[in-house]
CHARMM-style PDB file with segment names, atoms N, HN, CA, C and O in Angstrom:
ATOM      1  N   UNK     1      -4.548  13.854 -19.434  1.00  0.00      PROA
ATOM      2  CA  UNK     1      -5.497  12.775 -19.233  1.00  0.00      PROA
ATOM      3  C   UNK     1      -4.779  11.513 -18.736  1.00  0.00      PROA
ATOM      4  O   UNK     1      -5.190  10.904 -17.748  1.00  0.00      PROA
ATOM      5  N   UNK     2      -3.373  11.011 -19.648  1.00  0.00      PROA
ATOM      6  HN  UNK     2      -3.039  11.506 -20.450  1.00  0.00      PROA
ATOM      7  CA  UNK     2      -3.100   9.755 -18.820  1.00  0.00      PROA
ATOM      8  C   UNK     2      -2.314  10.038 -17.521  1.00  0.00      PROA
ATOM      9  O   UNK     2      -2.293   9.262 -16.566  1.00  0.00      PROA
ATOM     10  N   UNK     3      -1.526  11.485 -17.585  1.00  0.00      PROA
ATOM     11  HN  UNK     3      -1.542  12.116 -18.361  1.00  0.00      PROA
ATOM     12  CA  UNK     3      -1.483  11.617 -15.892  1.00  0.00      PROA
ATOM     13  C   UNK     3      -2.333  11.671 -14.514  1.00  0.00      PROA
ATOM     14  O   UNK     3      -2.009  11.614 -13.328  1.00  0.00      PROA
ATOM     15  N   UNK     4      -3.774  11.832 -15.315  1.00  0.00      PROA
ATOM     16  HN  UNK     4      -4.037  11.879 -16.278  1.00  0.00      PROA
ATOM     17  CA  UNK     4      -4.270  11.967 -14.189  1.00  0.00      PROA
ATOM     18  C   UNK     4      -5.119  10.209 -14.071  1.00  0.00      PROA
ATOM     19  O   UNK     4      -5.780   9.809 -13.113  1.00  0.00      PROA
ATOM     20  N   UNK     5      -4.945   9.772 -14.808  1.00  0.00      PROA
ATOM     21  HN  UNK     5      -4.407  10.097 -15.587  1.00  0.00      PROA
ATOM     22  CA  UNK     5      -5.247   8.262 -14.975  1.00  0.00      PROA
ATOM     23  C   UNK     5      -4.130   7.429 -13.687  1.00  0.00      PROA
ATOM     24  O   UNK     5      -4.544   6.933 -12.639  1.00  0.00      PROA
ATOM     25  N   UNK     6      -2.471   7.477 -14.208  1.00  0.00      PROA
ATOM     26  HN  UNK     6      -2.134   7.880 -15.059  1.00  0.00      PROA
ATOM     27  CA  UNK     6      -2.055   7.107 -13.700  1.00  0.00      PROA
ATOM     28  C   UNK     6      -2.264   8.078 -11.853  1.00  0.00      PROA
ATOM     29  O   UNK     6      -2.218   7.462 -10.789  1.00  0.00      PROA
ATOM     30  N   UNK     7      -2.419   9.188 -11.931  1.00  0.00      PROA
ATOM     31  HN  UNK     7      -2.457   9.688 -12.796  1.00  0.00      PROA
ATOM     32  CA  UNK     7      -2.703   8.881 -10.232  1.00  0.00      PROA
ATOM     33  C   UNK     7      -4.008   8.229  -9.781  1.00  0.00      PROA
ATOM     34  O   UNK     7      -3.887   7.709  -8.672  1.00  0.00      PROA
ATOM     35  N   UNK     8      -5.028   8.128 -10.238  1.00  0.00      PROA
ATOM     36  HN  UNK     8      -5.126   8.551 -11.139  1.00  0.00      PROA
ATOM     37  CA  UNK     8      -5.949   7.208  -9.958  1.00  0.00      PROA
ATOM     38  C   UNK     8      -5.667   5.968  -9.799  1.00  0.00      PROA
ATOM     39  O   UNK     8      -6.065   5.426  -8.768  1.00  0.00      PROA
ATOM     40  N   UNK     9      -4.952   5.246 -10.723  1.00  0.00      PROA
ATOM     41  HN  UNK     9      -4.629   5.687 -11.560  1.00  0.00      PROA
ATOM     42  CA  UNK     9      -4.180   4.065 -10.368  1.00  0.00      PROA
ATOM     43  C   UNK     9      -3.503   3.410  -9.108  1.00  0.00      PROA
ATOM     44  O   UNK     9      -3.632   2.305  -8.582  1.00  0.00      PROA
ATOM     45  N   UNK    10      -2.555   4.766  -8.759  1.00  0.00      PROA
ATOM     46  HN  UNK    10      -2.450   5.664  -9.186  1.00  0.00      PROA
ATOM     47  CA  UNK    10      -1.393   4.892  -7.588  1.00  0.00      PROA
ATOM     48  C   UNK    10      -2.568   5.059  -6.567  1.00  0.00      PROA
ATOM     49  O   UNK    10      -2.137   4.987  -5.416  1.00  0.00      PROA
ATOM     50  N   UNK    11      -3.696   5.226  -6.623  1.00  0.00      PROA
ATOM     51  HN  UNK    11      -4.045   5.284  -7.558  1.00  0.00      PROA
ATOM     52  CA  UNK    11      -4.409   5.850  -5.177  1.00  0.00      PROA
ATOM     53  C   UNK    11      -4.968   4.358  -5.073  1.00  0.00      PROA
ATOM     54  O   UNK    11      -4.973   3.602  -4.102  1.00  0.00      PROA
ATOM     55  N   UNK    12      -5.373   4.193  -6.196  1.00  0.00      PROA
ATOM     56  HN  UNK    12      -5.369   4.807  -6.985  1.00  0.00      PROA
ATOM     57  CA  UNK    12      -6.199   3.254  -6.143  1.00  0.00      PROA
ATOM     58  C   UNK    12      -5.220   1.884  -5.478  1.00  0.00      PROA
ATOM     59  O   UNK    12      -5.656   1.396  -4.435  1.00  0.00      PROA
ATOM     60  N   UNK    13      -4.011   1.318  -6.032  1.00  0.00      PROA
ATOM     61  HN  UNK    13      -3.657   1.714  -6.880  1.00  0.00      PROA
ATOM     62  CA  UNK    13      -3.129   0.361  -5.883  1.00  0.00      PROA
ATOM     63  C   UNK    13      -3.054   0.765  -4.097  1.00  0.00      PROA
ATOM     64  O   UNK    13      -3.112  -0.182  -3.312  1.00  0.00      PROA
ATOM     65  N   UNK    14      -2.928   2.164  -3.560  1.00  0.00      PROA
ATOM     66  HN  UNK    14      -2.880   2.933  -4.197  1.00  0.00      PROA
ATOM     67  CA  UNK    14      -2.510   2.193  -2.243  1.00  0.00      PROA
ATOM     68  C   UNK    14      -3.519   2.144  -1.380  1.00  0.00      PROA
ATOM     69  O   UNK    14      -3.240   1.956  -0.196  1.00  0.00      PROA
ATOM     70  N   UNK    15      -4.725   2.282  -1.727  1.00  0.00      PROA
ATOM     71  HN  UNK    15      -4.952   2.435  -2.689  1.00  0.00      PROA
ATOM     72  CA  UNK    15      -5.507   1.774  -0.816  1.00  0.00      PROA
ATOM     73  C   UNK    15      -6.126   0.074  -0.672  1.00  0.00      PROA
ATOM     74  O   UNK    15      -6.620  -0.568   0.254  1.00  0.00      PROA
ATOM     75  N   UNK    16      -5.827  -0.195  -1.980  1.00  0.00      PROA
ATOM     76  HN  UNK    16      -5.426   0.327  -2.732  1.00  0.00      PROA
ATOM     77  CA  UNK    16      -6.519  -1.676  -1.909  1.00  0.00      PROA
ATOM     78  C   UNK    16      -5.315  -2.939  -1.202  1.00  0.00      PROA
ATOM     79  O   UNK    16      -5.449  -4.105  -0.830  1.00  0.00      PROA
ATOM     80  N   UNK    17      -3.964  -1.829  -1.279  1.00  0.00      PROA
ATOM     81  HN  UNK    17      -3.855  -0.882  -1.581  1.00  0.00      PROA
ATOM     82  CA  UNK    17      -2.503  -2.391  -0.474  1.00  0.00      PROA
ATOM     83  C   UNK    17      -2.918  -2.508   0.903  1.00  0.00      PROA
ATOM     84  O   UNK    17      -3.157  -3.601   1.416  1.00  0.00      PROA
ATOM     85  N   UNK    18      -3.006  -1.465   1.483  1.00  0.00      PROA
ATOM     86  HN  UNK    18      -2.812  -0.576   1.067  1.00  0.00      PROA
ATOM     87  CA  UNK    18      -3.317  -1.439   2.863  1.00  0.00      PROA
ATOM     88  C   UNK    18      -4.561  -1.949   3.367  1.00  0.00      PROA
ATOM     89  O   UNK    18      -4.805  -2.235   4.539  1.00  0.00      PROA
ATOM     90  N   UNK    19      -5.707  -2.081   1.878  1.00  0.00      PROA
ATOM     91  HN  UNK    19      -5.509  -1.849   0.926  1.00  0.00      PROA
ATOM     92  CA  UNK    19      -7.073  -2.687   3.251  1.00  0.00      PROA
ATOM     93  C   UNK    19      -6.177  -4.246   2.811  1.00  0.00      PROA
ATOM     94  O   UNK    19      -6.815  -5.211   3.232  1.00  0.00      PROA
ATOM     95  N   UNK    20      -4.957  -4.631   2.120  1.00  0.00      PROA
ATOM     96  HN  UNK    20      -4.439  -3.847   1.778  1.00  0.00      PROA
ATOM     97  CA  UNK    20      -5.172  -6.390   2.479  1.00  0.00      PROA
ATOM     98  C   UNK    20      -4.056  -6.524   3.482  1.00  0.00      PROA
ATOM     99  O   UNK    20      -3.889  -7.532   4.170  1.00  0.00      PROA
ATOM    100  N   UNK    21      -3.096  -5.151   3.533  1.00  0.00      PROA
ATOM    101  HN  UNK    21      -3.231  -4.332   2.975  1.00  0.00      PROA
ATOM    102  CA  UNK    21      -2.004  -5.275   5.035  1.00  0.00      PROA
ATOM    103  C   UNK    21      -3.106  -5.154   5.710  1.00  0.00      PROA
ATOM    104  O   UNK    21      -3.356  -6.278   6.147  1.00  0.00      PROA
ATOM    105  N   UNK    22      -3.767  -4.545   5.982  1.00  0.00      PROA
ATOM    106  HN  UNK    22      -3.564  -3.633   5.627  1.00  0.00      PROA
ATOM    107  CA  UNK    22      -4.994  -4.221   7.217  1.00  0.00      PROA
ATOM    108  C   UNK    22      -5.410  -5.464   7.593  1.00  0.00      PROA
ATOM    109  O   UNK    22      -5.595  -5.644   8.797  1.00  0.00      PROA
ATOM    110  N   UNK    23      -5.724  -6.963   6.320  1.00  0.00      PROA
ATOM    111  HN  UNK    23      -5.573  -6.817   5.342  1.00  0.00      PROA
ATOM    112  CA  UNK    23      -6.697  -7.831   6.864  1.00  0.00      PROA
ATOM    113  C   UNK    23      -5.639  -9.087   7.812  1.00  0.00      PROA
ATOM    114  O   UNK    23      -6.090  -9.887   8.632  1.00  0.00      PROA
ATOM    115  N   UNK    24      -3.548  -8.891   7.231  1.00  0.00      PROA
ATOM    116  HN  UNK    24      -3.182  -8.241   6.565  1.00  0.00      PROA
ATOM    117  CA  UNK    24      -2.476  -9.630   7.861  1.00  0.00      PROA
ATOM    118  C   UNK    24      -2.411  -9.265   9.138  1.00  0.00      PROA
ATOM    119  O   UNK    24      -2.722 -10.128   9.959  1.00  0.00      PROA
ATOM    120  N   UNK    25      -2.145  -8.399   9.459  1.00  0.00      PROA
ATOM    121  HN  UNK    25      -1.892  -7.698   8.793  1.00  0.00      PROA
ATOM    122  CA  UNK    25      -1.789  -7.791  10.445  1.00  0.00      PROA
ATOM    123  C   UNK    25      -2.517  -7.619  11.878  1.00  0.00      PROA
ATOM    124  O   UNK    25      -3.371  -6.733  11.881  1.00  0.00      PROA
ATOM    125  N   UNK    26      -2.370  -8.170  12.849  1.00  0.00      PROA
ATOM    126  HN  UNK    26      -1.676  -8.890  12.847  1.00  0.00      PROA
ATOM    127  CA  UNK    26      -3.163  -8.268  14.071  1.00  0.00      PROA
ATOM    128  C   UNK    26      -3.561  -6.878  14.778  1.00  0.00      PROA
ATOM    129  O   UNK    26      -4.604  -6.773  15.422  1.00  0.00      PROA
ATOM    130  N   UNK    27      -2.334  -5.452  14.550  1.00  0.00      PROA
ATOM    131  HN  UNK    27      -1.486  -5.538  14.027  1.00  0.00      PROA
ATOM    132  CA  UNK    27      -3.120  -4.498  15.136  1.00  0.00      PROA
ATOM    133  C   UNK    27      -3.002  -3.402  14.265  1.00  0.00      PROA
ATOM    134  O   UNK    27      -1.907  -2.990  13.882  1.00  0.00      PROA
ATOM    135  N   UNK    28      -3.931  -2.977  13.980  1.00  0.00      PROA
ATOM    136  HN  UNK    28      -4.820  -3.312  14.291  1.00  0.00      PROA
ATOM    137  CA  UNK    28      -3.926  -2.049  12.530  1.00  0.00      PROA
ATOM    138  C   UNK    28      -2.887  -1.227  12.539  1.00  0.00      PROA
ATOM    139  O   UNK    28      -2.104  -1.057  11.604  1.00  0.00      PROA
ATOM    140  N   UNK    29      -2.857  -0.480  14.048  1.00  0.00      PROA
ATOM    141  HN  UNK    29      -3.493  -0.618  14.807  1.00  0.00      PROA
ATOM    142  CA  UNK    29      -1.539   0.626  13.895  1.00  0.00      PROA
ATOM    143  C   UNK    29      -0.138   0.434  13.326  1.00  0.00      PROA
ATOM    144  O   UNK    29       0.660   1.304  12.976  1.00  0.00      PROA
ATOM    145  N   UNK    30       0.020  -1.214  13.306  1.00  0.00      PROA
ATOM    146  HN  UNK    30      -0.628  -1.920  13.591  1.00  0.00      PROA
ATOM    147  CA  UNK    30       1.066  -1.857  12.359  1.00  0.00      PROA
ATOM    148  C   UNK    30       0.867  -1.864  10.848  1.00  0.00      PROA
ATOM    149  O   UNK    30       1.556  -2.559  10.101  1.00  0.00      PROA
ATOM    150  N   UNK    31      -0.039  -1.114  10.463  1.00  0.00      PROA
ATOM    151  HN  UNK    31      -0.599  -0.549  11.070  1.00  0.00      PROA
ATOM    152  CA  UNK    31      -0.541  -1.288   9.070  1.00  0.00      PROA
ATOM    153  C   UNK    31       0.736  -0.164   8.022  1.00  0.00      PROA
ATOM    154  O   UNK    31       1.023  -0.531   6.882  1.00  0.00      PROA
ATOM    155  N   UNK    32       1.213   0.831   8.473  1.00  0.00      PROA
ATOM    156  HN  UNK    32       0.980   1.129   9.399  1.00  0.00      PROA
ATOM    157  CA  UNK    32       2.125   1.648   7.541  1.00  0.00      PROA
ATOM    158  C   UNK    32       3.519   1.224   7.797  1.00  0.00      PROA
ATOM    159  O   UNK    32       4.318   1.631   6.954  1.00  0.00      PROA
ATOM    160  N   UNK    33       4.104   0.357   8.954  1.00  0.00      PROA
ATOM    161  HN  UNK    33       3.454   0.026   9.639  1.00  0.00      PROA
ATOM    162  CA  UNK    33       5.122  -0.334   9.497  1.00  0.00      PROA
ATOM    163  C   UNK    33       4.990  -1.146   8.263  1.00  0.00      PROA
ATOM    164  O   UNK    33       5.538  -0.768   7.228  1.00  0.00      PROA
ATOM    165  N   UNK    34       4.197  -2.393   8.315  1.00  0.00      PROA
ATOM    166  HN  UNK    34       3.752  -2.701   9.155  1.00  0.00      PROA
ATOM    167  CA  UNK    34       4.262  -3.677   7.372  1.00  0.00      PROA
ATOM    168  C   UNK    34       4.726  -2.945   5.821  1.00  0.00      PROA
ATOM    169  O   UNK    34       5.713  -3.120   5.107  1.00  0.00      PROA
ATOM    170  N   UNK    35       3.719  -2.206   5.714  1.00  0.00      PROA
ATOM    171  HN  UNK    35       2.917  -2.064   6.295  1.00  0.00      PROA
ATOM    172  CA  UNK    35       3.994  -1.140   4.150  1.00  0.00      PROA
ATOM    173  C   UNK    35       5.393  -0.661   3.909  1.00  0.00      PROA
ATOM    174  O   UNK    35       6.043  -1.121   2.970  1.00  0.00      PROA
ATOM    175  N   UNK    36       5.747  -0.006   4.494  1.00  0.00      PROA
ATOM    176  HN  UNK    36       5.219   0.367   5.257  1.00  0.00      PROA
ATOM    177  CA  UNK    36       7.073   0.204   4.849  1.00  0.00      PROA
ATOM    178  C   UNK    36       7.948  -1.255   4.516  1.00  0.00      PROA
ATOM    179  O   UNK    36       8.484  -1.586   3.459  1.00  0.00      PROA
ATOM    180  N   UNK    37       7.903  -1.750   5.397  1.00  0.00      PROA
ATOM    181  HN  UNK    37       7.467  -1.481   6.256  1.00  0.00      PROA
ATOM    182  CA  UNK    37       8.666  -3.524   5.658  1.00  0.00      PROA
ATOM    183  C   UNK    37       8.873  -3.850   4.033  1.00  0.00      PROA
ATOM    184  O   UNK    37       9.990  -3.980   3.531  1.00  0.00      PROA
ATOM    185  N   UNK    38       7.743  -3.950   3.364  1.00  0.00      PROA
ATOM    186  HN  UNK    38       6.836  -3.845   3.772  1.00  0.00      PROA
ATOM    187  CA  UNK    38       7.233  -4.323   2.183  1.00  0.00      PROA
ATOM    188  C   UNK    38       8.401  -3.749   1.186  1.00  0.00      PROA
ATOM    189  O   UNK    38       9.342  -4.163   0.509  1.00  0.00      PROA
ATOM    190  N   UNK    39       7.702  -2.473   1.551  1.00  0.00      PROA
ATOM    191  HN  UNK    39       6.938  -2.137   2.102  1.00  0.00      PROA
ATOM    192  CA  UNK    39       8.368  -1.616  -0.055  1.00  0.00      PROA
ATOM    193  C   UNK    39       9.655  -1.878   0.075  1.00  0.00      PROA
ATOM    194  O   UNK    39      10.269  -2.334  -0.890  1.00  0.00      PROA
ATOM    195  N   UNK    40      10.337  -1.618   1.376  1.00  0.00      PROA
ATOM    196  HN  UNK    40       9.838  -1.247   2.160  1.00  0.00      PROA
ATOM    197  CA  UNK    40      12.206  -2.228   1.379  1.00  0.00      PROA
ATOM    198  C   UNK    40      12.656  -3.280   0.790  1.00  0.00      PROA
ATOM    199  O   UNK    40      13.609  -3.407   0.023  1.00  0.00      PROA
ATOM    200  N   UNK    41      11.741  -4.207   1.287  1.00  0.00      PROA
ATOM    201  HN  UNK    41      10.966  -4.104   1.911  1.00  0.00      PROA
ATOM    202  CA  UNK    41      12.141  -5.826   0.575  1.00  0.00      PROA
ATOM    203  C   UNK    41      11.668  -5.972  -0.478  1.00  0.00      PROA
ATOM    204  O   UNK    41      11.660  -7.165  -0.785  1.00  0.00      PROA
ATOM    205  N   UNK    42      11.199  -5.252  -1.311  1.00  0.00      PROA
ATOM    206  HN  UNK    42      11.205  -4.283  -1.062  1.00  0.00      PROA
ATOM    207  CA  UNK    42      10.780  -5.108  -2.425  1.00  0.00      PROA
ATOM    208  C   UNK    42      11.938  -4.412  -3.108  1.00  0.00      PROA
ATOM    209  O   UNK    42      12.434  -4.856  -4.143  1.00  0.00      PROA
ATOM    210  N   UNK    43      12.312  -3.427  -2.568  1.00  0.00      PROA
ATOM    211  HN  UNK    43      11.909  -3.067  -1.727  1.00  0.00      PROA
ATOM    212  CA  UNK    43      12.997  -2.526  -3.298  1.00  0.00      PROA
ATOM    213  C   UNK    43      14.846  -3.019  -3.668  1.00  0.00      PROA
ATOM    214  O   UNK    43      15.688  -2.589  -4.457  1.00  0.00      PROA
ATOM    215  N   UNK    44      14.830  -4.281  -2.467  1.00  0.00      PROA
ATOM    216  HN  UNK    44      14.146  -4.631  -1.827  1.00  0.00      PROA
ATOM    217  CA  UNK    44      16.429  -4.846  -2.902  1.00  0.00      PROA
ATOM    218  C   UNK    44      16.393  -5.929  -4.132  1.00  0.00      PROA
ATOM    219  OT1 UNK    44      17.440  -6.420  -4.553  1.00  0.00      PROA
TER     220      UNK     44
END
Protein backbone atom coordinates (compact mmCIF):
# COMPACT_ATOMS: atom_id res chain seq x y z
CA UNK A 1 0.00 0.00 0.00
CA UNK A 2 2.64 2.72 0.83
CA UNK A 3 4.57 1.59 -2.27
CA UNK A 4 2.08 2.05 -4.37
CA UNK A 5 1.25 5.47 -2.66
CA UNK A 6 4.68 6.57 -3.09
CA UNK A 7 4.48 5.93 -6.98
CA UNK A 8 1.45 7.97 -7.19
CA UNK A 9 3.34 10.64 -5.63
CA UNK A 10 6.48 10.32 -8.13
CA UNK A 11 3.83 10.43 -11.10
CA UNK A 12 2.09 12.83 -9.66
CA UNK A 13 5.36 15.32 -8.64
CA UNK A 14 6.43 14.52 -12.54
CA UNK A 15 3.74 15.67 -14.17
CA UNK A 16 2.81 18.76 -12.25
CA UNK A 17 7.04 19.39 -12.86
CA UNK A 18 6.72 19.51 -16.40
CA UNK A 19 3.17 21.24 -16.91
CA UNK A 20 5.17 24.33 -14.83
CA UNK A 21 8.63 23.63 -17.15
CA UNK A 22 5.97 23.58 -19.93
CA UNK A 23 4.49 27.11 -18.76
CA UNK A 24 8.93 28.63 -18.60
CA UNK A 25 9.90 27.53 -21.49
CA UNK A 26 9.17 29.16 -24.97
CA UNK A 27 9.12 25.86 -27.08
CA UNK A 28 7.74 22.88 -25.45
CA UNK A 29 10.12 20.45 -27.21
CA UNK A 30 12.61 22.09 -24.67
CA UNK A 31 10.45 20.80 -21.94
CA UNK A 32 12.62 17.27 -21.00
CA UNK A 33 16.03 19.37 -21.86
CA UNK A 34 15.07 22.05 -18.98
CA UNK A 35 14.10 18.76 -16.72
CA UNK A 36 17.16 17.33 -17.36
CA UNK A 37 19.11 20.93 -16.81
CA UNK A 38 17.19 20.87 -13.48
CA UNK A 39 17.76 17.54 -12.01
CA UNK A 40 21.81 18.09 -12.66
CA UNK A 41 21.87 21.30 -10.85
CA UNK A 42 19.99 19.92 -8.41
CA UNK A 43 21.85 16.97 -8.05
CA UNK A 44 25.45 18.90 -7.27
Amino acid sequence: MVKRQMHNLRQRYRLLLRDEVAHIVQDPADVSDEIRYLSAVLAE
